[in-house]
C-alpha positions as CSV (number, residue, x, y, z in Angstrom):
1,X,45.1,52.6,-8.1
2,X,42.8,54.8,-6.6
3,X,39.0,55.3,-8.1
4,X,37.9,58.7,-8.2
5,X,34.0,59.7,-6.7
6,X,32.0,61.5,-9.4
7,X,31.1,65.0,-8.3
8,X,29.2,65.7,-5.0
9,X,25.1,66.5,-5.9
10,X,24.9,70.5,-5.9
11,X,21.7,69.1,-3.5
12,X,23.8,67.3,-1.1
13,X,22.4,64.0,-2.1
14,X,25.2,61.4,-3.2
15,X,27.3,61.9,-6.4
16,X,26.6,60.2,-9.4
17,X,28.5,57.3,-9.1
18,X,27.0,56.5,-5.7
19,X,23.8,56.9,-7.6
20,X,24.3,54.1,-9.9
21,X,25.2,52.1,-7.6
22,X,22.1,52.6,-5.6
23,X,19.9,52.1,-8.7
24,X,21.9,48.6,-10.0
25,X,20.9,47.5,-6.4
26,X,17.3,47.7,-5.8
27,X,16.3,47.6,-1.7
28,X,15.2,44.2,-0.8
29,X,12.1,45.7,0.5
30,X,11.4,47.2,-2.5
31,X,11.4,44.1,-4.4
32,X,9.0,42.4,-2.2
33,X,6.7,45.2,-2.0
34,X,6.6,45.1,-5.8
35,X,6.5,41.6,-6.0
36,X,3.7,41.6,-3.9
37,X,1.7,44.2,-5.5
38,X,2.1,42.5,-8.7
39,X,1.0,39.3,-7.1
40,X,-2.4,40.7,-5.2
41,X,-3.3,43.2,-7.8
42,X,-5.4,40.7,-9.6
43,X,-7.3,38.2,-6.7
44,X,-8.9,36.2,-9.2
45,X,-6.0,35.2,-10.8
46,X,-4.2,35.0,-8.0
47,X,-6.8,32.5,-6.6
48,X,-6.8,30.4,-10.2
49,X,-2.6,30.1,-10.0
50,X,-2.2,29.5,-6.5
51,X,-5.4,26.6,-6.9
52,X,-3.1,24.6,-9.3
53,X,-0.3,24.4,-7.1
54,X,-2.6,23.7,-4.0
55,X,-3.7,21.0,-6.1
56,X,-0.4,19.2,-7.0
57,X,1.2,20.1,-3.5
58,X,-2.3,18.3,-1.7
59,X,-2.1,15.6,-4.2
60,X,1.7,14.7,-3.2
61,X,1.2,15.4,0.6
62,X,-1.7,13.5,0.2
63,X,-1.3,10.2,-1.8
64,X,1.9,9.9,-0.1
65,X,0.6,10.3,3.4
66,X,-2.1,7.7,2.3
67,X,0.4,5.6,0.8
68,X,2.2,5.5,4.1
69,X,-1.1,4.9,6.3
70,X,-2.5,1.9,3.8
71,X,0.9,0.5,3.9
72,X,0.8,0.2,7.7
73,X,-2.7,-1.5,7.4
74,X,-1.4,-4.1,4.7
75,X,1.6,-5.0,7.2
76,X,-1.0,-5.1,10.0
77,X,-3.4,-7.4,8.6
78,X,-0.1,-9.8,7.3
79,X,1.2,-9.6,10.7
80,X,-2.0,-11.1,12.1
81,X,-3.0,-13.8,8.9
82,X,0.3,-14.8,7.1
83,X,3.0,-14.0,9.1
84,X,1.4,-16.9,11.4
85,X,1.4,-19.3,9.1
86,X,3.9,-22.3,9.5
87,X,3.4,-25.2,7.2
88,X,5.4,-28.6,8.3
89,X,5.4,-31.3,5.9
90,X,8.2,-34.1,4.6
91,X,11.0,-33.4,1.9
92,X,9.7,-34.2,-1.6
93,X,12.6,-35.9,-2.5
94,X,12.2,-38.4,0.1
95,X,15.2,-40.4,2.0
96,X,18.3,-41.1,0.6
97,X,18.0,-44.4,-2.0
98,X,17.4,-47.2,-0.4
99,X,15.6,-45.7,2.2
100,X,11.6,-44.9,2.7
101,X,10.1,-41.7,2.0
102,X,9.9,-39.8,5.5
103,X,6.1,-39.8,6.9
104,X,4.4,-37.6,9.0
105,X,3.5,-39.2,12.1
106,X,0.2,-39.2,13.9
107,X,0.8,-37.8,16.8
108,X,2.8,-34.8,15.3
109,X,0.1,-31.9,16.3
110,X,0.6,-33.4,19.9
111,X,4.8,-32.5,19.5
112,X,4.3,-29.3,18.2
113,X,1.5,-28.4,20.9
114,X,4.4,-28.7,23.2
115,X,6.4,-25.7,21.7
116,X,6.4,-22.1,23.2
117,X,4.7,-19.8,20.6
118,X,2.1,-22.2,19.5
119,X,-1.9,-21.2,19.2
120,X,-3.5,-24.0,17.2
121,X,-1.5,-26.9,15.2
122,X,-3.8,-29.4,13.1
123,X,-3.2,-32.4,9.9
124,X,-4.7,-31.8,6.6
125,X,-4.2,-34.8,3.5
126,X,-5.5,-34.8,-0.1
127,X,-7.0,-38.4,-0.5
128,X,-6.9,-40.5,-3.8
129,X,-10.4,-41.6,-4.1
130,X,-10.1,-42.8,-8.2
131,X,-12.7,-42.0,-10.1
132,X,-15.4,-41.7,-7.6
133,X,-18.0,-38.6,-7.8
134,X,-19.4,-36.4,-5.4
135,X,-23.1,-36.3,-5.6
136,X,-26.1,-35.0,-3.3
137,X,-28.6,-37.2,-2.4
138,X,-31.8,-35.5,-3.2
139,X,-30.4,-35.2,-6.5
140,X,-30.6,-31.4,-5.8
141,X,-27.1,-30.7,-7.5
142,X,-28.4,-31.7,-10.9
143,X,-28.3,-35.7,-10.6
144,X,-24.9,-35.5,-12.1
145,X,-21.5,-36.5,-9.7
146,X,-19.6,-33.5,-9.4
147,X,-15.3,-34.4,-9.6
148,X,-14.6,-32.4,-6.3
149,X,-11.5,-32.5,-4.0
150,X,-11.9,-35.0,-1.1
151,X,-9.6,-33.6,2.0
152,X,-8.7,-35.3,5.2
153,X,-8.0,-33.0,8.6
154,X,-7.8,-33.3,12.4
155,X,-9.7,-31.2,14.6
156,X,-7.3,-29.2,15.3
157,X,-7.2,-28.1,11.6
158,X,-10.0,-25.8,12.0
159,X,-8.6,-23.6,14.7
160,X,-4.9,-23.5,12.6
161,X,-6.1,-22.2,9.9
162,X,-8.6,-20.0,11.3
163,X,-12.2,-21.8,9.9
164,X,-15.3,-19.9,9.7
165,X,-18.8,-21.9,9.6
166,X,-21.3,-20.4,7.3
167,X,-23.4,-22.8,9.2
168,X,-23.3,-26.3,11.4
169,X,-20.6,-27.4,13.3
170,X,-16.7,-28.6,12.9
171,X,-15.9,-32.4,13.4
172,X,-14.2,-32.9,16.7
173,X,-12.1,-35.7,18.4
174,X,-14.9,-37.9,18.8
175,X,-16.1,-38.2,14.7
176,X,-12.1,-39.1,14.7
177,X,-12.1,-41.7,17.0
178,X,-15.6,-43.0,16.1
179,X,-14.7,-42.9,12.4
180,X,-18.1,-41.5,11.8
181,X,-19.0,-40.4,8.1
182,X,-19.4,-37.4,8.8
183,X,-18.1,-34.3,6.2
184,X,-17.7,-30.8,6.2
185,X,-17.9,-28.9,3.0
186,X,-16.4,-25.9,1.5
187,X,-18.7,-23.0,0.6
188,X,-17.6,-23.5,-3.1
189,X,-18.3,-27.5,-3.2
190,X,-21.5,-26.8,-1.0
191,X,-22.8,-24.2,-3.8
192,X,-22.2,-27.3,-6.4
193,X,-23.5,-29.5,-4.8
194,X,-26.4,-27.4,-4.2
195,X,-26.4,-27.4,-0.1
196,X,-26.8,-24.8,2.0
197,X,-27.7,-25.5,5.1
198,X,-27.2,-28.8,7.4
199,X,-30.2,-28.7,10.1
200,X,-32.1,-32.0,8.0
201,X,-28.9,-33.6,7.8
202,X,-28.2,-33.9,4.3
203,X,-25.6,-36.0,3.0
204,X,-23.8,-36.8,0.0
205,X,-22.0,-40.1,-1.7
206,X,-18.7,-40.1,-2.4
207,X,-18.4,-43.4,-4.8
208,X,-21.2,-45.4,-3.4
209,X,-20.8,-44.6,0.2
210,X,-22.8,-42.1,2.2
211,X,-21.5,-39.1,4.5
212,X,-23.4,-37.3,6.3
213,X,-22.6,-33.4,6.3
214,X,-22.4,-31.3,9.3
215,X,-21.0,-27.9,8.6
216,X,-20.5,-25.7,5.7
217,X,-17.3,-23.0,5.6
218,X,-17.5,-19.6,5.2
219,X,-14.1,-18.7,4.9
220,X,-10.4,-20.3,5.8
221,X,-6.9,-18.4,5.7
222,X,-3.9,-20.1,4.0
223,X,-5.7,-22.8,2.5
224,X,-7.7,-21.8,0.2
225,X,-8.2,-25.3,-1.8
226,X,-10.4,-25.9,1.5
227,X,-13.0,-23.8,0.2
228,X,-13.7,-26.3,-3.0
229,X,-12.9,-29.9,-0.9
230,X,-15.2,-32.2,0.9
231,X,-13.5,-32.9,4.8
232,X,-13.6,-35.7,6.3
233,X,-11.6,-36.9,9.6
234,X,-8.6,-38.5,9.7
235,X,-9.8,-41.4,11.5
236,X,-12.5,-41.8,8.8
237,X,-10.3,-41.5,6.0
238,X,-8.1,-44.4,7.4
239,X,-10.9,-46.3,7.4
240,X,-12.1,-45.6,3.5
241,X,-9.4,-44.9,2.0
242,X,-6.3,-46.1,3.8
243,X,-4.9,-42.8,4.8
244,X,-1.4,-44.0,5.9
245,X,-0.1,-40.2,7.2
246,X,-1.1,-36.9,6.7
247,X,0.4,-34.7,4.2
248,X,1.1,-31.5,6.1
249,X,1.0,-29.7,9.2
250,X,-0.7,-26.7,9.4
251,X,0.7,-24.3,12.3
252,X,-0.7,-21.1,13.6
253,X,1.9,-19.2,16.3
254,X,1.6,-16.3,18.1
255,X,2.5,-12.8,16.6
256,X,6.9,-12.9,15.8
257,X,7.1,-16.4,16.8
258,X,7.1,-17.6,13.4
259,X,10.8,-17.7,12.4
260,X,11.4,-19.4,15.9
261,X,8.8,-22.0,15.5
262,X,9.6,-22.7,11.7
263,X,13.6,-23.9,13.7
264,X,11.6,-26.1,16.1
265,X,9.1,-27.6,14.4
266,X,11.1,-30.5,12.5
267,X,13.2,-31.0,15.7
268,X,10.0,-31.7,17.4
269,X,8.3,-33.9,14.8
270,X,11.7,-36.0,13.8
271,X,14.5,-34.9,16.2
272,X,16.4,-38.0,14.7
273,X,16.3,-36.5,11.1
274,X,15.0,-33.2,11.1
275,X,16.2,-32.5,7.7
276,X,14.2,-34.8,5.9
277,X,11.3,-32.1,6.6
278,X,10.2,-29.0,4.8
279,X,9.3,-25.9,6.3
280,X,7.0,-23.2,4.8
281,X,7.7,-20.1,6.9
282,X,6.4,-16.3,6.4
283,X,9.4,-13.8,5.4
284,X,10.3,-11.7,8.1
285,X,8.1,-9.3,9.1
286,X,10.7,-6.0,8.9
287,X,11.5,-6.5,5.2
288,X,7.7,-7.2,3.8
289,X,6.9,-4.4,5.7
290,X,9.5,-2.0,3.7
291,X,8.5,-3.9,1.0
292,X,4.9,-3.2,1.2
293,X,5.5,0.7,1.8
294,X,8.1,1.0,-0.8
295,X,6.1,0.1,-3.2
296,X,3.3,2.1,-2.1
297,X,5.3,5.1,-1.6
298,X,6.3,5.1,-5.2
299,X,3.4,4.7,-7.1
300,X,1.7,7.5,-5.1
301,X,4.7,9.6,-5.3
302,X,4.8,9.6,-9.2
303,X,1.2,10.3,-9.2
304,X,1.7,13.5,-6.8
305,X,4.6,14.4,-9.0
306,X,2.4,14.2,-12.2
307,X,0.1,16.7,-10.3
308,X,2.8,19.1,-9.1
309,X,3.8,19.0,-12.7
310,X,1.1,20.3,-13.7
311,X,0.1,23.1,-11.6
312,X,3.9,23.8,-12.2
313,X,2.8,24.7,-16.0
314,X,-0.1,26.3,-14.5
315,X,1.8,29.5,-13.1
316,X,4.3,29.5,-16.1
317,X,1.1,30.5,-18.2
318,X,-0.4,32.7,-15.6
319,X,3.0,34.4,-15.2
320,X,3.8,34.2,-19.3
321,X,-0.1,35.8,-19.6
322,X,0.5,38.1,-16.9
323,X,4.0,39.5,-18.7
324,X,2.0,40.4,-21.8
325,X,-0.6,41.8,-20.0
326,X,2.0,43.9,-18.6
327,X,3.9,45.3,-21.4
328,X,3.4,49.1,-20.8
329,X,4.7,48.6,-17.3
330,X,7.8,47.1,-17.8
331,X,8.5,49.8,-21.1
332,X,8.2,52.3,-18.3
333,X,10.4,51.3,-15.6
334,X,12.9,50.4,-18.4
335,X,12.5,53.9,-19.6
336,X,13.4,54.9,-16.5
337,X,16.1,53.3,-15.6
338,X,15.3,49.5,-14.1
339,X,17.6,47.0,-15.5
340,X,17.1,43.6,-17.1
341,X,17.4,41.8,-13.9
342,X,15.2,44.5,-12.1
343,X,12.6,43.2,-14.2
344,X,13.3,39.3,-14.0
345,X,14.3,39.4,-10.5
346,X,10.7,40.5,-9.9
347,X,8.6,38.3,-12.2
348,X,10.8,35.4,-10.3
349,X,9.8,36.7,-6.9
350,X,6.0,36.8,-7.9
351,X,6.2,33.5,-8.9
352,X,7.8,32.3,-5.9
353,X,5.6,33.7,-3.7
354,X,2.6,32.4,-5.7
355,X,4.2,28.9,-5.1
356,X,4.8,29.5,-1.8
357,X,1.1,30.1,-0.7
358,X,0.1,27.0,-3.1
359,X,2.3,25.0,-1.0
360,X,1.6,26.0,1.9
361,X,-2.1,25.8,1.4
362,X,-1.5,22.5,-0.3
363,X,0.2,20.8,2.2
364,X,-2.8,22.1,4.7
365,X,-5.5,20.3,3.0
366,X,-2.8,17.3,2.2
367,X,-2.8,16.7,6.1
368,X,-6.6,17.3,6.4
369,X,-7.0,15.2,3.6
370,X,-4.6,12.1,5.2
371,X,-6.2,12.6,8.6
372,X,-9.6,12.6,7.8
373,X,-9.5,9.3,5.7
374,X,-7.7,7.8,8.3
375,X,-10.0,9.2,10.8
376,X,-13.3,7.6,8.7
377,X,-11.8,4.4,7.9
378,X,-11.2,4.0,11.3
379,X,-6.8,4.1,10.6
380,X,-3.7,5.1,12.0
381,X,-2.4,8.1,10.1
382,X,1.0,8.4,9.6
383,X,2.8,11.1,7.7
384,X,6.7,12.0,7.1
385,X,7.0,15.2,9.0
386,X,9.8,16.3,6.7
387,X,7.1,16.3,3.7
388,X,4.8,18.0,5.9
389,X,7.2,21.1,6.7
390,X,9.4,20.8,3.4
391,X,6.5,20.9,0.9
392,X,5.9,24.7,1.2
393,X,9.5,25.1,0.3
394,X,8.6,22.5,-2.7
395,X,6.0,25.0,-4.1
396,X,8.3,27.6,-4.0
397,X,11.0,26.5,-5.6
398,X,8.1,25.0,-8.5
399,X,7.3,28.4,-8.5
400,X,10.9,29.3,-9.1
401,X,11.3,27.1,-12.2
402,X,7.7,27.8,-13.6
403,X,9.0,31.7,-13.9
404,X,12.3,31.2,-15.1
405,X,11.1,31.2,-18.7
406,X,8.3,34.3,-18.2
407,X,10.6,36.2,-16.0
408,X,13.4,36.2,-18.8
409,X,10.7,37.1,-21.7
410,X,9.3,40.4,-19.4
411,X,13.4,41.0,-19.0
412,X,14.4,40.9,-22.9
413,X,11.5,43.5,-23.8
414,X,13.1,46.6,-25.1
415,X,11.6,49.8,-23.7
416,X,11.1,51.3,-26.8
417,X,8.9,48.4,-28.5
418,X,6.8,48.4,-25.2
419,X,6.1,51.8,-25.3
420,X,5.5,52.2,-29.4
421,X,3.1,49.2,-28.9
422,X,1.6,51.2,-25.9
């Protein structure tokens, strides 16, 4: 079946039918130029829509971007304190029955020294001291005993887990050997006990016997109950208390030799019965790290998602304010001729291309924003380059919902209403 053309334009011009066809399908140049002189024909509005979306597009680019820096901070500092950290010490449930509980020996610090990987290895023990007190000699912590933690360690304990003096000095080999009474106290038991500082060699009574204290810790990694114990040597704990073996062995190994030390460790100590040991090993590093920025990335992702929501709602208003505003115009192109979709097709546009700048202008200060905290807190920044170069798009297509709802409204006005009401 063939269609018949409508009659040729006495003009020239196309026929009719031609015509309509031209005027159902508007030029897409046309549309943008409209769109465009909709958008720029009021500045200041322009600026207030476009600032809410530049808001909620910076807020995501930049929370998440900060997100992703922080987290590779948090994995850097665990690389270089916990993930360190290897704790040796024997199997609670002991040997099988009839047999001995397994014991730590003496010279396990000396095994472990031996292993590839190793930085500083050293014995810490709790101590059963009864029902003696702690109590300063010049009576400056009150006069009253104070029930504090008494702790046995090597030398090498300081250097495993990383000691820092507030002021004095660390016992060494020789207080060991010697079995001097000598102490070092946590910053938390010094403050009870009312010492804080060691140059008149103070000393405190633990029961009814006198120590003499040399140091005072600032600040310890891993072990945090040092911090509120009194430390004495091994050598002098034998000697008051009995100390028979030490209750763990605290590890310190190079950056990623962690897993391989936590193997070697009980080989080394009891290569006879290795599995009577336990071993307190960091996870590996790869999964707390996606861990870490998981978690991260989330929280800061609803939170720029919150913000996008909003300066989402922001141009539906703007564009829902800027239809009523605009009643008169869109009586008169649909008294001339412009269709329903003419109308929403444009509303749609303008609030694309109002999304589109917020995004774009958004993810600018986003990156600004991510570089220049890095840049001050003295960070590595690091930022998804897909969000970077995606979250223009992101504004536009917010734009793009936030007009669906305004753009049909300005297309359902009847030209006759707008123009009575005109």
């Amino acid at each position: 079946m063939v269609t018949q053309a409508g009659p040729p334009d006495p003009a020239g011009g196309p026929s009719t039918s031609r015509r309509r066809r031209l005027r159902s399908r508007p030029a897409v140049r046309d549309l943008l130029d409209e769109a465009l002189a909709g958008v720029a024909a009021r500045p200041t509005r322009l600026i207030l829509t476009t600032l809410g979306t530049v808001l909620g597009v910076a807020a995501l680019v930049g929370t998440v971007g900060l997100g992703q820096t922080a987290a590779g901070q948090i994995t850097q500092r665990f690389d270089l304190a916990a993930a360190t950290r290897v704790v040796v010490q024997p199997d609670d449930k002991g040997g099988q029955e009839g047999e001995a509980a397994t014991q730590l020996p003496w010279d396990a610090p000396d095994r472990i020294k031996r292993l590839n990987g190793v930085e500083a290895v050293g014995t810490v023990s709790s101590l059963e001291i009864g029902d003696d007190l702690v109590e300063n000699v010049t009576g400056l912590d009150g006069g009253a005993g104070k029930a504090l933690q008494v702790m046995a360690g090597s030398s090498g304990l300081w250097d495993a887990v990383r000691a820092v003096l507030k002021t004095g000095r660390f016992f060494d080999d020789g207080h060991d050997q010697r079995a001097d009474k000598v102490v070092v106290l946590g910053k938390h038991a010094a403050e009870r006990l009312g010492i804080n500082r060691v140059d008149a060699q103070p000393a405190v009574f633990i029961g009814d016997e006198p120590y003499t204290v040399i140091g005072i810790l600032d600040s310890v990694t891993g072990r945090a109950d040092l911090n509120d114990a009194v430390i004495m040597p091994n050598g002098t704990a034998k000697q008051a208390y009995n100390l028979e073996s030490p209750d763990a062995v605290e590890i310190r190994t190079a950056v990623g030799a962690a897993q391989l030390i936590a193997e070697q460790a009980p080989i080394a100590i009891e290569p006879n019965n290795p599995s009577t040991l336990t071993v307190d090993a960091p996870p590996k590093q790869g999964a707390v790290r996606k861990g870490v920025e998981s978690d991260l990335n989330a929280l800061f992702l609803l939170l720029g998602a919150v913000a996008l929501l909003v300066g989402g709602l922001g141009i539906a208003n703007v564009t829902l304010l800027s239809v009523l505003e605009r009643i008169s115009e869109i009586g008169l192109r649909r008294a001339l001729g412009a269709a329903r979709r003419h109308i929403a097709v444009q509303f749609l546009v303008e609030s694309v291309i109002v999304g589109f700048l917020g995004g774009l202008l958004g993810t600018a200060v986003g990156v600004i924003l991510t570089v220049g905290v890095s840049w001050v807190r003295d960070w590595t920044p690091i930022l998804d380059n897909r969000l970077a170069f995606g979250s223009p798009l992101l504004g536009a297509f917010i734009g793009l919902v936030a007009g669906t709802y305004p753009a049909w409204k300005a297309s359902a006005i009847q030209p006759i209403t707008a123009l009575r009401g005109t």
